[in-house]
C-alpha positions in Angstrom: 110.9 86.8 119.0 113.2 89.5 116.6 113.3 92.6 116.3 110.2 94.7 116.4 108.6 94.8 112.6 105.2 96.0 112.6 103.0 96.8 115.9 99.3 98.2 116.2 99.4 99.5 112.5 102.7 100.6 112.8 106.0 100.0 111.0 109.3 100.1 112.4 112.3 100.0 109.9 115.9 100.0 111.6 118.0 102.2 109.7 122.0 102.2 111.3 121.4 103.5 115.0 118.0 105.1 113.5 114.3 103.9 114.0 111.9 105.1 110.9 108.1 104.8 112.5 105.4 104.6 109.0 102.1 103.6 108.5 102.0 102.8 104.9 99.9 99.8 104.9 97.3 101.0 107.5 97.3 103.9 105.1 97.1 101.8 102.0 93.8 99.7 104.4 92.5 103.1 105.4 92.5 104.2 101.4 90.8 101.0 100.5 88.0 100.5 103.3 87.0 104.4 102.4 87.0 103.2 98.5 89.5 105.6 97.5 92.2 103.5 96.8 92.6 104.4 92.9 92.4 108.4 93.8 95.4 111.0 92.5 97.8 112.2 95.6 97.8 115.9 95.9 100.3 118.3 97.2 99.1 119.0 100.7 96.2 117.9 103.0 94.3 120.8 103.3 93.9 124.0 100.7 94.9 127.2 101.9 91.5 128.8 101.2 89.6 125.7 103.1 86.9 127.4 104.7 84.9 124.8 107.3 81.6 125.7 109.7 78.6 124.1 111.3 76.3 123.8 108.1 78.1 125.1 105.8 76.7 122.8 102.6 73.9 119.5 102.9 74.4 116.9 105.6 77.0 114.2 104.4 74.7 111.3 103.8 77.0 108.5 105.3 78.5 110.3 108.7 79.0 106.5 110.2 81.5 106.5 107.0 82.7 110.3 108.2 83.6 109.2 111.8 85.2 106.0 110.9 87.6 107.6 108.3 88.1 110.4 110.4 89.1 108.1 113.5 91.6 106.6 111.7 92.4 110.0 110.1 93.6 110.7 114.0 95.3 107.7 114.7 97.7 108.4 111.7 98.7 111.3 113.0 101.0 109.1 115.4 103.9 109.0 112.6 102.1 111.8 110.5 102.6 115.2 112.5 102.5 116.6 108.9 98.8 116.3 108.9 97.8 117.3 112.5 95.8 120.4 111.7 94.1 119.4 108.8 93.1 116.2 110.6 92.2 118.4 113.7 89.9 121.3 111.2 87.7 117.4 110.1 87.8 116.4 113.9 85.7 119.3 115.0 82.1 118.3 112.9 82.3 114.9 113.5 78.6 115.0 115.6 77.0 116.5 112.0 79.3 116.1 109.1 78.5 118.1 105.8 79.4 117.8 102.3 82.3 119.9 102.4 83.7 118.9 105.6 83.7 115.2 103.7 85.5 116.7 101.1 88.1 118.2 103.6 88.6 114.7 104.9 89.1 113.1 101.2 92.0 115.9 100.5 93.6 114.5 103.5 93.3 110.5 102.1 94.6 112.1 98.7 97.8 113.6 100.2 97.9 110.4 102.0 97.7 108.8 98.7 100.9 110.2 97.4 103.1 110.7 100.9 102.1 106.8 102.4 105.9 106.3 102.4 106.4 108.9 104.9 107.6 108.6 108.3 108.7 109.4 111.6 112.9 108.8 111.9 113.8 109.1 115.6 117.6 109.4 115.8 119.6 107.4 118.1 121.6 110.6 120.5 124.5 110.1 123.0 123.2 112.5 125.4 119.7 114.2 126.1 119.3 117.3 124.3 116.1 119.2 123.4 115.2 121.2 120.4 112.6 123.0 119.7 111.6 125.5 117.3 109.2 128.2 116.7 107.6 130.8 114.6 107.3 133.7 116.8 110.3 134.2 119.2 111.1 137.0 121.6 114.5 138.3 120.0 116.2 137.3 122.7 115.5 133.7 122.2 117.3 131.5 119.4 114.6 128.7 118.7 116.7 126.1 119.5 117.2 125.0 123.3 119.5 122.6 125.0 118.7 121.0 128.3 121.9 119.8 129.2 
């Protein structure tokens, strides 16, 4: 059958001993079922001073539309950690959606817009290591672990 290509919406490019996981053209599908395939990219997913709540501006008129875009808002996260929290802030009014929350959701298809060539690279390792890293340590931690 060959290598692995393309599975479930979901590219795979071998780089060297490297795997690059990408869903541009679910993205590019995603941009053109929500008919905002001609938008401008912006520079992250969600502003800074995004401020979403339970009414907060008129009922979105289409929330089929809302929960569909959404849904596959959450399934791009798979190869798109990048977005996880913006795409988590749109999950949480998806019983009601309002005007602005739809507006949320469209910043997130127009940092899609410009960053569809993203991906995931998982790196080929000898050995089994684990890093991990965080913002707020206890001093006497270094942020970066190994499990051997």
């Amino acid at each position: 059958m060959g290598n692995l290509s393309y599975f479930l919406g979901i590219e795979v490019t071998r780089t060297g001993n490297d795997i690059i996981l990408s869903q541009r053209k679910y993205i590019h599908e995603l941009l053109e079922r929500a008919n905002l395939s001609d938008i401008k990219p912006v520079s992250s997913p969600m502003a800074p001073n995004t401020h979403l709540a339970l009414g907060d501006s008129a009922i979105f008129g289409d929330p089929v539309k809302y929960r569909q875009v959404v849904g596959a808002l959450q399934y791009v996260t798979l190869t798109r950690p990048d977005i996880t929290f913006a795409v988590n802030k749109v999950c949480q009014y998806m019983h009601s959606p309002t005007n602005n929350q739809w507006s949320a959701a469209k910043c997130i298809l127009h940092y899609l817009q410009g960053t569809a060539n993203f991906g995931l690279r998982l790196q080929h390792a000898s050995g089994i290591s684990l890093h991990a890293y965080t913002e707020s340590a206890p001093s006497s931690l270094t942020g970066l672990y190994d499990a051997d």
